[in-house]
C-alpha positions in Angstrom: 5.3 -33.0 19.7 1.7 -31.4 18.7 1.8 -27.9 17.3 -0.5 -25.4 17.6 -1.9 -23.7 14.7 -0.4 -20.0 16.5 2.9 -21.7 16.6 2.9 -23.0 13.2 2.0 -19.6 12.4 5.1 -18.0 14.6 7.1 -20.5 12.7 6.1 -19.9 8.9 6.4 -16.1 9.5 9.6 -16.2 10.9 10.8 -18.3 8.3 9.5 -15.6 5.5 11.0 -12.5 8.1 14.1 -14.7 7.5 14.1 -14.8 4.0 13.2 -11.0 3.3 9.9 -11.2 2.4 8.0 -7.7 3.4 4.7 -9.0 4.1 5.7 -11.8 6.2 2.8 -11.3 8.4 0.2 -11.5 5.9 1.7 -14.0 3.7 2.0 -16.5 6.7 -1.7 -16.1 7.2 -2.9 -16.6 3.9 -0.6 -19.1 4.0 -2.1 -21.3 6.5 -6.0 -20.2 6.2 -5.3 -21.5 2.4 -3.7 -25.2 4.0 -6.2 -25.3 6.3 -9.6 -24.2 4.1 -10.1 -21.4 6.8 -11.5 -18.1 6.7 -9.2 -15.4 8.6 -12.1 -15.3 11.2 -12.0 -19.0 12.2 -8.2 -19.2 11.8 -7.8 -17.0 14.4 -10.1 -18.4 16.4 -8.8 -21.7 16.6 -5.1 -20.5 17.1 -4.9 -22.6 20.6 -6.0 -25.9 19.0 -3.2 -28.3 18.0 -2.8 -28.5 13.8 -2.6 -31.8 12.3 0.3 -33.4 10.7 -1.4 -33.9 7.4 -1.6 -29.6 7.6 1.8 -29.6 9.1 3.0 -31.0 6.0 0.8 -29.2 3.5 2.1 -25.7 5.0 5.8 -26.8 4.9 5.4 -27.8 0.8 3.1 -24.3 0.3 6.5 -22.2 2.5 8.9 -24.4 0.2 7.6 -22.9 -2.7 7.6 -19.5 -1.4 10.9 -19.6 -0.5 11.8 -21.1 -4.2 10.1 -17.4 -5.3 6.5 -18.2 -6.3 4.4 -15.5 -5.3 2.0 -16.6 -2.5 -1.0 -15.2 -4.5 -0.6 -17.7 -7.4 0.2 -20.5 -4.8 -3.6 -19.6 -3.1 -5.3 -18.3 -6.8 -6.7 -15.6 -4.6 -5.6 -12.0 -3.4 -7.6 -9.0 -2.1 -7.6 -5.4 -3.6 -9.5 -2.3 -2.3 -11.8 -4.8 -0.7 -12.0 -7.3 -2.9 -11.3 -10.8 -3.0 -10.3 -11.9 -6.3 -9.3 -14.6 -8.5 -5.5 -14.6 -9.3 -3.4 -17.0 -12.1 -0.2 -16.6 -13.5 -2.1 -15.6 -16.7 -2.1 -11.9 -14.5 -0.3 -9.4 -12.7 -0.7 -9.7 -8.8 -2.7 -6.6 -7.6 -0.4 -4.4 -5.6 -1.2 -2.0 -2.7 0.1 1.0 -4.9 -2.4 0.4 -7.7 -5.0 1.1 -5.3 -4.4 4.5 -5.7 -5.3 4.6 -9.7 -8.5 2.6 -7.8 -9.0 5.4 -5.3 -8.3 8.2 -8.4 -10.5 6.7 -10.8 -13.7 6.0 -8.0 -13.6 9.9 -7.6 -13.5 10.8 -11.0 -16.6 8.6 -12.1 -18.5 9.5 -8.6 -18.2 13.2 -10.2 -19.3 12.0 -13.5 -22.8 11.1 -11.7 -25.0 8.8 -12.5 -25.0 6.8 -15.8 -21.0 7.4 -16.0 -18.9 5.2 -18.3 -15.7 3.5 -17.2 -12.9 1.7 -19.1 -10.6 -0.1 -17.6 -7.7 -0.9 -19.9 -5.4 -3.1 -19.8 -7.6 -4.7 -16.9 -5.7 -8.2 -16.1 -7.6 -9.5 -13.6 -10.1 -7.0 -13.5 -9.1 -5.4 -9.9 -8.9 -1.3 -10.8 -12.2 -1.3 -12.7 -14.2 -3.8 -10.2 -12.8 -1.7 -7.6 -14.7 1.4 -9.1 -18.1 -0.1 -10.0 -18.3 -1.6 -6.3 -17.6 1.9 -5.1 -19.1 4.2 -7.8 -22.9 1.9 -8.0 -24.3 4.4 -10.5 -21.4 3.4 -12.9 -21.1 0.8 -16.1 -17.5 -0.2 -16.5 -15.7 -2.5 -19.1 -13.0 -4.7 -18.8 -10.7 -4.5 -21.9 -7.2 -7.3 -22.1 -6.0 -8.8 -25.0 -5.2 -11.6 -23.3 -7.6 -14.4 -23.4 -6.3 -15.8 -20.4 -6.5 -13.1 -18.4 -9.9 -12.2 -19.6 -11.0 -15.3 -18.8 -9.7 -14.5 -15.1 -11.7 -10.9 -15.5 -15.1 -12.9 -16.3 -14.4 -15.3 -13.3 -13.8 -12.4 -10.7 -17.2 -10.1 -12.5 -19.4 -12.9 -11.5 -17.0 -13.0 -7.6 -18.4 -9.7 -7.1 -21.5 -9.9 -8.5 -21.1 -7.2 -10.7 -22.7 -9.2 -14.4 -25.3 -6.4 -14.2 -22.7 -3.2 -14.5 -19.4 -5.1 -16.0 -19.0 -6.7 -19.3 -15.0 -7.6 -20.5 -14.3 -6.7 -23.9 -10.6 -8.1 -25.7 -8.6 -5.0 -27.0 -5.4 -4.5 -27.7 -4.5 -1.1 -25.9 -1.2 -0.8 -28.5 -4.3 -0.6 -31.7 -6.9 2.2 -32.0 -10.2 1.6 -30.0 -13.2 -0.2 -32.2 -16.1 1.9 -32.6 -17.5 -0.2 -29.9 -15.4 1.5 -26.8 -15.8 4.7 -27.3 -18.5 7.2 -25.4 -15.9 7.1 -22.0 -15.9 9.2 -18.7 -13.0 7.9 -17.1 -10.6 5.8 -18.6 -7.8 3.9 -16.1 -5.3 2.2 -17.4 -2.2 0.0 -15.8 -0.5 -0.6 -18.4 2.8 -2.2 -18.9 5.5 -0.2 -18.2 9.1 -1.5 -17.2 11.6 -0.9 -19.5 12.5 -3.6 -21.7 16.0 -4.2 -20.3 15.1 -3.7 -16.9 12.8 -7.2 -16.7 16.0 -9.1 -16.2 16.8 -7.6 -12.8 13.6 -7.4 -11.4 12.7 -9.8 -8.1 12.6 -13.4 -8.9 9.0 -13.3 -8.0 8.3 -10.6 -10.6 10.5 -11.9 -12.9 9.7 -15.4 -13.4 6.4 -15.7 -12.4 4.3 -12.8 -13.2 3.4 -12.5 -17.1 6.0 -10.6 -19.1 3.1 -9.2 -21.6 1.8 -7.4 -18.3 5.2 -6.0 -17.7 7.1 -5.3 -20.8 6.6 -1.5 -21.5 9.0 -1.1 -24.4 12.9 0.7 -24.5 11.8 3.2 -22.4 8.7 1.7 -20.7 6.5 4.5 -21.9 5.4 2.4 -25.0 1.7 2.3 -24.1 1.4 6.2 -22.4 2.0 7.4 -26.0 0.1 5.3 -28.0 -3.4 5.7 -25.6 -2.9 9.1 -24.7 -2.9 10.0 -28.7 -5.0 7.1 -30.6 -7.4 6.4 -27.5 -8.4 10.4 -26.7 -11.3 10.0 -29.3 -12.8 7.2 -26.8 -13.2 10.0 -24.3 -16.0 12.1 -24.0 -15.1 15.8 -23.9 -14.7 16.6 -19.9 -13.5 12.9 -20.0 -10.1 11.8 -17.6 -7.4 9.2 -18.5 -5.9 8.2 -15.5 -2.7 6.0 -15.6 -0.3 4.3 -12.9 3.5 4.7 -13.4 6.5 3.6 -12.5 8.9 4.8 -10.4 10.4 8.5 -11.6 8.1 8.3 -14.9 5.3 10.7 -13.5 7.2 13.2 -15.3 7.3 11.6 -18.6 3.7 11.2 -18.6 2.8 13.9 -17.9 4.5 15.6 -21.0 3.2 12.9 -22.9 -0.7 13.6 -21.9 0.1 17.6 -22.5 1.8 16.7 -25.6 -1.6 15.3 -26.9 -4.2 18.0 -25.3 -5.0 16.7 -22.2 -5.7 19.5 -19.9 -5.6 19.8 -15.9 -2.7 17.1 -15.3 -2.4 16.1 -11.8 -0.5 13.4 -10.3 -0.9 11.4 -7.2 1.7 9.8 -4.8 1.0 6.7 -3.0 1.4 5.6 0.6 5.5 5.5 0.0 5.0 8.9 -1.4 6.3 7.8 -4.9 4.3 9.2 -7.4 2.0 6.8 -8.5 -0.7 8.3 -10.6 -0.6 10.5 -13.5 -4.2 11.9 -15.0 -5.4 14.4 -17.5 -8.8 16.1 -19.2 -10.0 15.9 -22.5 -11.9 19.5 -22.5 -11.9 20.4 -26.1 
């Protein structure tokens, strides 16, 4: 019997709802607009019409991976952040919903460093926090530092997706050696860096785990690896009245912030997300 593109949808989301995945909803439509080379727009609008069999199958081998664990952004190469659609590869974290946050935090800080402000986004993967600020900060320059070549090859790809060549350039660094002369002069530094505890990886989701790129996750013993080194050896890349704003993980905000006080910073605020975990630790550079 024909199917309908709304049922195949009903279906594919219930089997996700069935296997505990949270975003069922908006996995099952990516899902399908990426089997069928639809736009969300024309996907809905055809809903009524009856899906091939050549889709049919397409969709059931893209949910058959899914269900095996891969992460549905590196099964499409694409996922949106703050308003963005992006290239995505296993060569890079997935951007998450909480890291929108160190997005939103590091947008107001360079929109009060007016115009001609100077953003680094370190440890950038594929690019999302700092594209995210020089979409919504226009005054701004911003550069994209990774030491991986892979996912700086994913940070050049995504620059030119936004059409941002004329305010972004992508530098490699390695955030875990002193900043080259060249990346220095900053207003706002962000920085996700890596920050599970060593141990911790093996008991992470399957998703996580296997999937995503251990470089991007593995913060050390502790997970606070990268917090000490930047917030000591990368304070000279700041100019004075200059903010380094981090994410963190879950009950680090603490850490951090003794970490950033430790090394001068001044005025040390954190931010929770929508859970109301606190997601976002920043300081001042003000002498």
């Amino acid at each position: 019997m024909a199917t309908t593109y709304n049922n195949l949808f009903l279906d594919t989301r219930a089997r996700l709802r069935k296997a505990g995945v949270e975003g069922a909803q908006l996995e099952a439509r990516e899902i399908l607009c990426y089997a069928a080379d639809k736009t969300k727009e024309q996907l809905y609008r055809d809903m009524s019409l009856y899906a091939s069999t050549q889709l049919e199958r397409r969709v059931e081998d893209l949910v058959r991976r899914r269900l095996e664990g891969e992460p549905v952004a590196y099964i499409i190469g694409e996922w949106e952040f703050y308003g963005l659609s992006l290239d995505i590869s296993p060569d890079v974290l997935i951007p998450r919903m909480d890291t929108e946050v160190l997005a939103e935090r590091g947008i107001l800080k360079t929109r009060e460093a007016g115009e001609g402000a100077r953003v680094l986004d370190l440890c950038a993967g594929s690019g999302c926090v700092g594209l995210a600020v020089a979409a919504n900060a226009p005054q701004c320059r911003v550069v994209l530092a990774e030491l991986s070549e892979s996912a700086l090859r994913v940070c050049k790809q995504n620059v030119r997706r936004c059409d941002l060549n004329a305010r972004v350039t992508c530098l490699s660094a390695n955030a875990l050696e002193p900043p080259a002369s060249s990346l220095w002069d900053f207003d706002v530094i962000v920085c996700n860096p890596p920050y599970i505890p060593t141990e911790d990886i093996g008991t992470l989701d399957v998703s996580v785990r296997d999937y995503e790129p251990r470089m991007a996750l593995d913060g050390g013993e502790d997970g606070l690896d990268f917090y000490r080194f930047i917030a000591d050896k990368w304070k000279p890349a700041l100019r004075l009245g200059g903010t380094l704003i981090f994410e963190v993980g879950i009950q680090q905000a603490p850490a951090v912030e003794a970490i950033l006080a430790e090394n001068g910073f001044e005025d040390i605020k954190t931010t929770a997300d929508t859970q109301n975990i606190p997601r976002v630790v920043e300081g001042t550079i003000n002498n």
